[in-house]
Structure formats: C-alpha cells, structure tokens
C-alpha positions in Angstrom: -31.6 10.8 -15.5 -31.6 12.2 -12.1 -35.1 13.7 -11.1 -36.0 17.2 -10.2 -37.0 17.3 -7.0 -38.9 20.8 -6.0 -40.7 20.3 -3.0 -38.3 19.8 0.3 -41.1 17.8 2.2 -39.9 15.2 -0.5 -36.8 15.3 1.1 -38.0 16.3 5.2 -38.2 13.1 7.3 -36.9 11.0 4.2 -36.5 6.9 4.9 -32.6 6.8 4.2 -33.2 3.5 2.5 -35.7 5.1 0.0 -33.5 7.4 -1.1 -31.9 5.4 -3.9 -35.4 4.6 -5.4 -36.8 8.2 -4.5 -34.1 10.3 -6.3 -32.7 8.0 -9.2 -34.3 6.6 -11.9 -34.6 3.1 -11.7 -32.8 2.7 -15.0 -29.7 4.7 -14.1 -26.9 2.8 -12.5 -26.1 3.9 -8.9 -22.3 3.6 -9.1 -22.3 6.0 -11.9 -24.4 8.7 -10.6 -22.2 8.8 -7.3 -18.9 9.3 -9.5 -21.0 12.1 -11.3 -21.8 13.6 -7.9 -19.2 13.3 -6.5 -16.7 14.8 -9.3 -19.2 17.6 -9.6 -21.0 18.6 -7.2 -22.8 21.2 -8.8 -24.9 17.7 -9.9 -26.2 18.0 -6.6 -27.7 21.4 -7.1 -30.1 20.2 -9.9 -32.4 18.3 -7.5 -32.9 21.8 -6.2 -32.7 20.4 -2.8 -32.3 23.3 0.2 -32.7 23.8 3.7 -31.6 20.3 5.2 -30.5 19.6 8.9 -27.3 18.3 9.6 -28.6 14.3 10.2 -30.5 14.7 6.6 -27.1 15.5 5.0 -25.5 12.4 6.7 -28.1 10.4 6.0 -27.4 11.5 2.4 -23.8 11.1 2.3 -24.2 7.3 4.0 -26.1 6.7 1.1 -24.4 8.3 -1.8 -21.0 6.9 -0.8 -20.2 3.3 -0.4 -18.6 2.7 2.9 -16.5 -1.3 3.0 -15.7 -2.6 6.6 -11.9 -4.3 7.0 -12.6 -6.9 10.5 -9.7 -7.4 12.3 -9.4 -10.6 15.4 -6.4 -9.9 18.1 -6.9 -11.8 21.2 -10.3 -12.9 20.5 -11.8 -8.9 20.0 -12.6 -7.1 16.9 -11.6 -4.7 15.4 -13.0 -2.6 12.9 -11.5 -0.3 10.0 -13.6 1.9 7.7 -12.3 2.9 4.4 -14.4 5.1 1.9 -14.5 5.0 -2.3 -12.5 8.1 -3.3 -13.5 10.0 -6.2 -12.4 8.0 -9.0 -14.5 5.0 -8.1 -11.2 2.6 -8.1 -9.7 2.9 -4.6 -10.6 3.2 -1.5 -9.1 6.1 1.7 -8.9 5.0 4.8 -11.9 6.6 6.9 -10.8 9.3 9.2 -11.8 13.1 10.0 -10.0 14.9 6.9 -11.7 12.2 4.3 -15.5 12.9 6.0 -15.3 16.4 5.9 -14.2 16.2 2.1 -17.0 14.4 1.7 -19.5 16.6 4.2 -17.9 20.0 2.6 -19.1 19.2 -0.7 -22.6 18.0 0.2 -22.7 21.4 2.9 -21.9 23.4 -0.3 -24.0 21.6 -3.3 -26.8 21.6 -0.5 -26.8 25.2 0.9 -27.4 22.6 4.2 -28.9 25.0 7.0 -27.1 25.1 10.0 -24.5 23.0 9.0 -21.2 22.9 10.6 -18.8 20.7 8.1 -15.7 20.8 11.0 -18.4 19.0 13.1 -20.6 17.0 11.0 -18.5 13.7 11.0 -19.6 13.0 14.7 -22.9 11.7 14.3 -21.4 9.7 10.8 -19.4 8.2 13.4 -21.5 7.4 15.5 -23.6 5.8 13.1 -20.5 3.9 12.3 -19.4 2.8 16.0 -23.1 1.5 16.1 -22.4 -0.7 13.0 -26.0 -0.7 11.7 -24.7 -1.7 8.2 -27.9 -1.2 6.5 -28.7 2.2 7.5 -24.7 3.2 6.8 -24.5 1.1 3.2 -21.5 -0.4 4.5 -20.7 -3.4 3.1 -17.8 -6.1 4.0 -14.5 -5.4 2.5 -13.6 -7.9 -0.4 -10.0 -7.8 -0.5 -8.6 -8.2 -4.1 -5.6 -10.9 -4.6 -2.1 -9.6 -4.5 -0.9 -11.0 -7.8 -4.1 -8.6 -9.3 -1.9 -5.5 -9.3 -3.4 -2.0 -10.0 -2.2 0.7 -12.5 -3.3 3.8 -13.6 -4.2 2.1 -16.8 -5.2 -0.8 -15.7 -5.3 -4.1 -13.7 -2.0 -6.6 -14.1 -2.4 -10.8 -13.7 1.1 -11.4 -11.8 0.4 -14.8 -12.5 -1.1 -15.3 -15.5 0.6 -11.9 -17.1 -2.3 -10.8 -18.2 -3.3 -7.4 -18.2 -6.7 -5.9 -18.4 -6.5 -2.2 -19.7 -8.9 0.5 -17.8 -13.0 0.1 -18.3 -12.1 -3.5 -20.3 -14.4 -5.6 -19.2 -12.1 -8.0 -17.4 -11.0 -4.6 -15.6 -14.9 -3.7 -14.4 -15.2 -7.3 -13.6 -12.2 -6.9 -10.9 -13.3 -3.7 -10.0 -16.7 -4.8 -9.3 -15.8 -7.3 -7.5 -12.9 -6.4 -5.1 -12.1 -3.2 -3.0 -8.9 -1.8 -3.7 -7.6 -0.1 -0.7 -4.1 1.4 -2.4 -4.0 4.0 -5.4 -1.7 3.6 -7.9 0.7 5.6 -8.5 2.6 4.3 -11.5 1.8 2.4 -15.2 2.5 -0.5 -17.0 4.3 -0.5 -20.2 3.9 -3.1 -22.4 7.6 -4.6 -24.3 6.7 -3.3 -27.5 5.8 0.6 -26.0 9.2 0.2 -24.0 12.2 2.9 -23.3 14.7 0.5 -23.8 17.5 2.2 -22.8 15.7 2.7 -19.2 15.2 -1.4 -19.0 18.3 -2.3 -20.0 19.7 0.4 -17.3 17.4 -1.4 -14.4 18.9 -5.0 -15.7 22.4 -3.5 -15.5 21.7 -2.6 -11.5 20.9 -5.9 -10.8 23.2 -7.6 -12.8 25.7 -5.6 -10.9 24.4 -6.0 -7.3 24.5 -9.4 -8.2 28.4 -9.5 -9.1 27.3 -11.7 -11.8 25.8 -14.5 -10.0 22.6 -15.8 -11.3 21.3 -16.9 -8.2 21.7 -13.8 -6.1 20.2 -12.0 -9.3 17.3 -13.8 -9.0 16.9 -13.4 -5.7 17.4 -9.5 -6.2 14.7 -9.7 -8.9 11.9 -12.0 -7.0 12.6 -8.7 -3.7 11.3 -6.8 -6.3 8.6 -8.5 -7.3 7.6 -9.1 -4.0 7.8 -5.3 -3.3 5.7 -4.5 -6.3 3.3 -6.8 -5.0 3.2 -5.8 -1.0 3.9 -9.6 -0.3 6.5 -10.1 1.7 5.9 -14.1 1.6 6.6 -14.3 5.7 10.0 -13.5 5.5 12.2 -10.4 6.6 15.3 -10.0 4.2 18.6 -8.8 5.2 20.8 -7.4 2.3 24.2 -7.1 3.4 27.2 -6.1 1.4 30.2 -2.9 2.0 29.6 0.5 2.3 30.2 0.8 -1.7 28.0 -1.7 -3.0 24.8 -0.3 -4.1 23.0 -0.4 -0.6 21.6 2.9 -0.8 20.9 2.7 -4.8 18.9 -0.6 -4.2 17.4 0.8 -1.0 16.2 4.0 -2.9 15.1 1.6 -6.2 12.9 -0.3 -3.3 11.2 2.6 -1.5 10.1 4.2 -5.2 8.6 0.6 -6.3 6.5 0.4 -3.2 5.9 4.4 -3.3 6.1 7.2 -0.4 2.7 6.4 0.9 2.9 2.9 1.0 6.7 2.7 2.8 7.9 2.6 6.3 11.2 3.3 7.5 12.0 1.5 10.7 15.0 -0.6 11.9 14.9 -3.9 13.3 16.2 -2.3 16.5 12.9 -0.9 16.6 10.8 -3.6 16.3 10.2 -3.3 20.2 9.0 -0.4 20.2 5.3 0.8 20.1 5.7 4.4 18.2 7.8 2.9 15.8 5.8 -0.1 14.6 2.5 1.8 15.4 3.2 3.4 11.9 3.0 0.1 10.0 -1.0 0.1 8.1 -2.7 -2.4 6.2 -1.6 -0.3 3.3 1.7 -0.6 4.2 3.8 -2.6 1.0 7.9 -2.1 2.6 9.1 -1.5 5.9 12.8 -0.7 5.4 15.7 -0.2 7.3 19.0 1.4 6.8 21.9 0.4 8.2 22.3 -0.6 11.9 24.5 0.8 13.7 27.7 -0.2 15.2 25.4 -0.9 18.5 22.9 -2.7 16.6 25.6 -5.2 14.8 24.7 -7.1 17.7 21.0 -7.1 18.2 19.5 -8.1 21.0 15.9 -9.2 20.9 13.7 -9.7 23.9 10.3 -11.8 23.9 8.6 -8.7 22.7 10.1 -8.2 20.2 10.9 -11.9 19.4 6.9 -11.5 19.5 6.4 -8.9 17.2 8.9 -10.4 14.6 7.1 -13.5 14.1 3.9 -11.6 13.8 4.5 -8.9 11.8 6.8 -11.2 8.7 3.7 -13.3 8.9 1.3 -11.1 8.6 -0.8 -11.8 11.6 -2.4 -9.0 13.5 -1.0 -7.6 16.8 -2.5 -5.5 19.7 0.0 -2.2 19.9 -0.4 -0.3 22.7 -1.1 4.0 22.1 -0.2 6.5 24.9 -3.6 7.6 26.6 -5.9 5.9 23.6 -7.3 2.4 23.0 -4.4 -0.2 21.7 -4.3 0.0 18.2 -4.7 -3.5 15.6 -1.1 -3.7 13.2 -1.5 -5.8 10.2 0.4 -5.9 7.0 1.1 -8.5 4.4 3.8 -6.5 2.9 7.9 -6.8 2.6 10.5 -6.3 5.3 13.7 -5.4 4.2 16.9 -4.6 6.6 20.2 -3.1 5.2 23.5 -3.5 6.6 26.8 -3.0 5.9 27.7 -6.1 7.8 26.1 -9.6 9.0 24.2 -8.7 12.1 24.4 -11.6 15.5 20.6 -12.1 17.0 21.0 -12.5 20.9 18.2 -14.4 22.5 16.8 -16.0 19.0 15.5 -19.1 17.8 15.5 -21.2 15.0 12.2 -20.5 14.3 12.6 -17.1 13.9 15.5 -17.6 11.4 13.2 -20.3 9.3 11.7 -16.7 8.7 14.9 -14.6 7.9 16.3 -14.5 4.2 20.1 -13.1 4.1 21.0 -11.5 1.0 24.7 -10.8 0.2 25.4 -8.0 -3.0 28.4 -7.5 -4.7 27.8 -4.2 -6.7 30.1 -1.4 -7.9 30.4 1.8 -6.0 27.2 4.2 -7.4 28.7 7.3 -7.6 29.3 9.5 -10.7 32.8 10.3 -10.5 34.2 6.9 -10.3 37.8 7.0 -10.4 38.3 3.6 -11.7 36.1 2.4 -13.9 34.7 4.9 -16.5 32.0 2.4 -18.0 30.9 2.3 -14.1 31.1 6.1 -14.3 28.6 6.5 -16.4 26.0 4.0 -15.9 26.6 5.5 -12.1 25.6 9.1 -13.7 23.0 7.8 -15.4 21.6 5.8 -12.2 21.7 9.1 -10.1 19.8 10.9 -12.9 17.0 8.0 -12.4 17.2 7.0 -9.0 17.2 9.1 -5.9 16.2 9.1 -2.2 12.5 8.8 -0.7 11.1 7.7 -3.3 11.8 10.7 -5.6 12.8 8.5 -8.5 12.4 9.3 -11.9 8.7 7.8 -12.7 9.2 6.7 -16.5 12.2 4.6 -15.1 9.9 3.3 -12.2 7.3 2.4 -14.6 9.8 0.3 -16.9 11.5 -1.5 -14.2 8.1 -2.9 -12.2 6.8 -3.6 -16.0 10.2 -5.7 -16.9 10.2 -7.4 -13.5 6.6 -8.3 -13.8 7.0 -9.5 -17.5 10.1 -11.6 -16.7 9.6 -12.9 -13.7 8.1 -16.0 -12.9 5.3 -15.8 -10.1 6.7 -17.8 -7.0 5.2 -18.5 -3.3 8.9 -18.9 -1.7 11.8 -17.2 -2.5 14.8 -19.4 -4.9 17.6 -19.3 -2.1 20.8 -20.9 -3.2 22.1 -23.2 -1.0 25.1 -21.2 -0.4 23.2 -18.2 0.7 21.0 -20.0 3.0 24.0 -21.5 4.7 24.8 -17.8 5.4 22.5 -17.6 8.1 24.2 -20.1 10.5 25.8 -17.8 11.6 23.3 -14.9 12.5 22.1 -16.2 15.6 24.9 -16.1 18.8 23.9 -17.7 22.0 
C-alpha cells in the first residue's frame, strides 16, 4: 500500500533516491504503483503531500517515471534521444515539451505544487537530462526489442516462431519486462479460427491480382508486406512499377495503413537530397513511400549526396542532417522504402553498388475502380476493395487487422527478399551512364 504521508518536512529537502524506499512499501511493486499514478492521479492526493517547489516536483516526476536513453554514433559524436513510458506501461513517446508537461500538469494538479508553472517546468528536467546524470534522472539504457517480436493491442506476436503471447501472459510480461517498445500499436491479431473470412480471402485476391497470377511476383508482394508490418526494410529500397491502372494506388494505400499514419513518411526518391524532406524520417519510422515520379523524375539524377544518403538510409545506418539555424539532427530508421512508378525510372550518376540495394518490382493488377466497364467480377471485388481500403491510411481496421494476421500466419520469416531471376534481371536496365 502506498503510505500516508502528513508531515511535508518528510517530503522538504527529500534525497530523490530515497524516495522509492520513503513513499512505497517495500512489498509493493514499483512498476505498478506508477501505472496507478499515473492513470489516476488523484492517487497522488492520498500521500496528502502540499506545498512543493518546482525542483521537488521534478525530482518527483524523474523518479516516478522511467526515462530509457536511445545512443546514437554519426561521425564519431553521440547523440542522445530520450523517450518516456506512456500511460499504459507498454510503449514508450518520444521525450519532447508536449510529453513533459503531460506529465508535469498532472503532478502540478495532484500536488497543489506552489508556485508552479507547468508551461515552464520541463527546463530544469531538461537540464537534468542534458547533464546525463542517469542515477539522479532513473534513466536507464534503451533495450530495443527484436523486430520479428511484433506488438498488438492484445498482445506480443513471434514472426518467427508464430507464436503469440496474449496480453499479461507471462511470455508477454517477460518481453515487456525486458525490452522497451518505442511504437504503440495500433491494430490486433486475429487468430485463423476467430477469422472474417470473407475479408482474408478479399486481401489474397489483391495480391493474387497484382501479381497477374505469377507466384513469384506474389510472393514477393507478400514478403513487402511482411516486411512493412515488421519496419524492416532488410537494406533494400523497392521500386513497384506497373501502368497507371494496375493497382499502384490500392497497394500504395494497403501499405501506408499496415505501417499506420504515425509510423509512415511520404517522400520521393527525388527528394532524398534534400534536408527538410528526409529530416522527417524517425527511428519510429516503419515506410517511407513514394508516389509516382514525375515525368522529370523518370530520369533521376543522383548526386554524391544523395548517392550518400541512399546507401545510408536503406541500410539503416545513421546520418548527420543538417536543420536551418539548430544543431544537425541524427536520421536513423530500420524501416521499408518503397517507390511507385508508373514506369522504370533511369539512375544518372549510380553504381552498382547502389543497385545491389534496389529491388524492382513489376505488377500486373486489374484497374481498382468500382464501375469497371469490362469485367463485372472485377467490378465488384473493386467495390468491395474501396469500401476497405482508402487513402492515408484510413482503411477499414477489421480488414487491416486480417490481412497483417494472414500475412504473418502464412508467411515464412526470411532475411532477403525471394527475387526471381527474371525480375532481378529487370534492373539492368535502371542505371544509364
């Protein structure tokens, strides 16, 4: 139980790393009394506490919150990231001004903390932090969980084992223990005999489609998914190319609603020189996508930059961007880069060893629109797939949830994509001297 405490002087002057032993019974487990606190914080009111100053209450939410590290090395200097547990214990926000005055705007209110200014308390937590005294902060090195261990709302999911661990199993608090899961999920996995089968057998029909039939391209199609579900792009950048009615903008949409709005990038590889535009890539980041170049961009031209900045980014190795009037900023991701085009784009000023890292992806699908003139079969899977799957990620979640839980099911866990050899032939002829 937490303890009553009625004399402030308890709290006045207060060693930050008593406070654990001072306010919590020794037989009450930390973790959970911050989720109680936090998800009420009218908790906070039953140690009757009053009257704190402002570096009290930071000391206090240092030590109530638990506050992981990510290190980043470009050119030999590192760089640091903070991310904070949010409230449900499982994830973890990336630390910035809005997050800390969440957190300081509860304590300031459960606290009645004199003289406290919540739109101005996060400096001095910040400067705690840019002194890195990790004991005093309870900030702990960031344990980054496997990609094939894929969090749900319901639970954690064994990519390569197929496993999965529903919520507060104790293979799940095990994981969750252990690893620091920086991304929230957004969707659920449904087991084959819970399935909507009409929605799988819908997703299967996309790809079988996009496919034309082959079993190779399909394959291919199905292991981009995976890779998108996972945010592991496996150091390549994949260019899916196929006419302006072949299910581009229906895959494209299917992709950017299995990585999720918060988790996607839209950016060109036209862009990939530029500062502003790859400054939005995160850590969190699981797809950057592009629509289709342009009739400029069919040629591309690529200078060392961003000859530079393709090699790093595919392979996930961290680069020093440069931000107008601010420090350069560290871009890392791990996750999948996916260019569409209507037609088979010519690199100026490439290399081979930037096209060791390119995967060129033809489709072959139907045109995706409901009033298909041709075909009425098409028609109406076509009505049923714009019913299901629509732009920005704004796709119908059930159907979301059964696709990502067939791939995963179905599909074989793999560290290089299964090219045919007739699709890697295609890209001889995307590089032009």
């Amino acid at each position: 139980m937490v303890k009553t405490i009625t004399n402030t002087d308890d709290i006045k002057g207060l060693n930050p790393d008593d406070f654990k032993q001072t306010t919590f019974d020794s037989s009450v487990d930390y973790d959970e009394q911050f989720e109680l606190v936090l998800r009420n914080y009218s908790t906070l009111n039953q140690w009757n506490i009053r009257l704190l100053d402002a570096q009290e209450a930071v000391d206090i939410l240092l030590l109530m919150t638990t506050i992981v590290i990510r290190e980043y090395n470009v050119n030999g200097v590192t760089d640091y990231s903070y991310y904070i547990r949010d409230y449900s214990g499982q994830t973890y926000n990336l630390l910035n001004e809005f997050e800390l005055n969440k957190y300081l705007y509860l304590i300031y209110n459960a606290l009645e903390c004199r003289g406290c200014d919540p739109a101005k308390l996060y400096r001095p937590v910040i400067a705690i932090l840019n002194g890195r005294n990790k004991k005093r902060a309870n900030i702990i090195n960031y344990n980054q969980p496997p990609h094939y261990l894929k969090l749900f709302k319901n639970g954690i999911f064994d990519l390569k084992s197929k496993q999965f661990f529903e919520s507060n199993s104790k293979e799940y608090n095990d994981i969750i223990s252990k690893y620091h899961y920086i991304i929230k999920p957004t969707e659920s996995y449904i087991a084959p005999d819970k399935q909507n089968k009409t929605k799988r057998e819908l997703g299967k029909s996309l790809l079988q489609s996009l496919s034309g039939n082959d079993k190779g391209i399909r394959l291919l199609l199905s292991q981009v998914c995976f890779s998108v579900i996972e945010g592991n792009g496996r150091n390549r950048y994949l260019f899916i190319s196929g006419q302006a009615d072949a299910g581009k903008s229906t895959f494209s949409n299917l992709l950017y609603s299995l990585a999720g709005k918060r988790h996607t990038i839209t950016m060109n590889l036209d862009s990939i020189s530029d500062p502003n535009a790859i400054n939005r890539i995160s850590s969190s980041t699981k797809l950057v996508l592009g629509d289709n170049l342009d009739n400029l961009a069919k040629r591309t031209k690529l200078n060392g930059k961003g000859i530079q900045n393709y090699k790093a980014l595919v392979t996930g190795r961290a680069l020093s961007v440069p931000v107008k009037y601010k420090p350069n900023r560290t871009v890392q991701t791990n996750g999948v880069f996916v260019q569409m085009m209507n037609d088979d784009s010519t690199f100026y000023e490439a290399n081979e060893v930037m096209l060791d890292r390119t995967v060129l992806i033809p489709i072959k699908g139907k045109n995706y629109r409901c009033e298909h003139k041709h075909d009425e079969a098409i028609a109406e899977v076509s009505c049923k797939l714009d019913k299901y799957i629509r732009p920005l990620g704004n796709c119908d979640q059930e159907f979301v949830d059964e696709f990502i839980s067939e791939i995963i099911d179905t599909v074989d866990y793999f560290d290089e994509y299964s090219i045919p050899e007739e699709i890697e032939q295609l890209k001889d002829g995307m590089i032009n001297d």
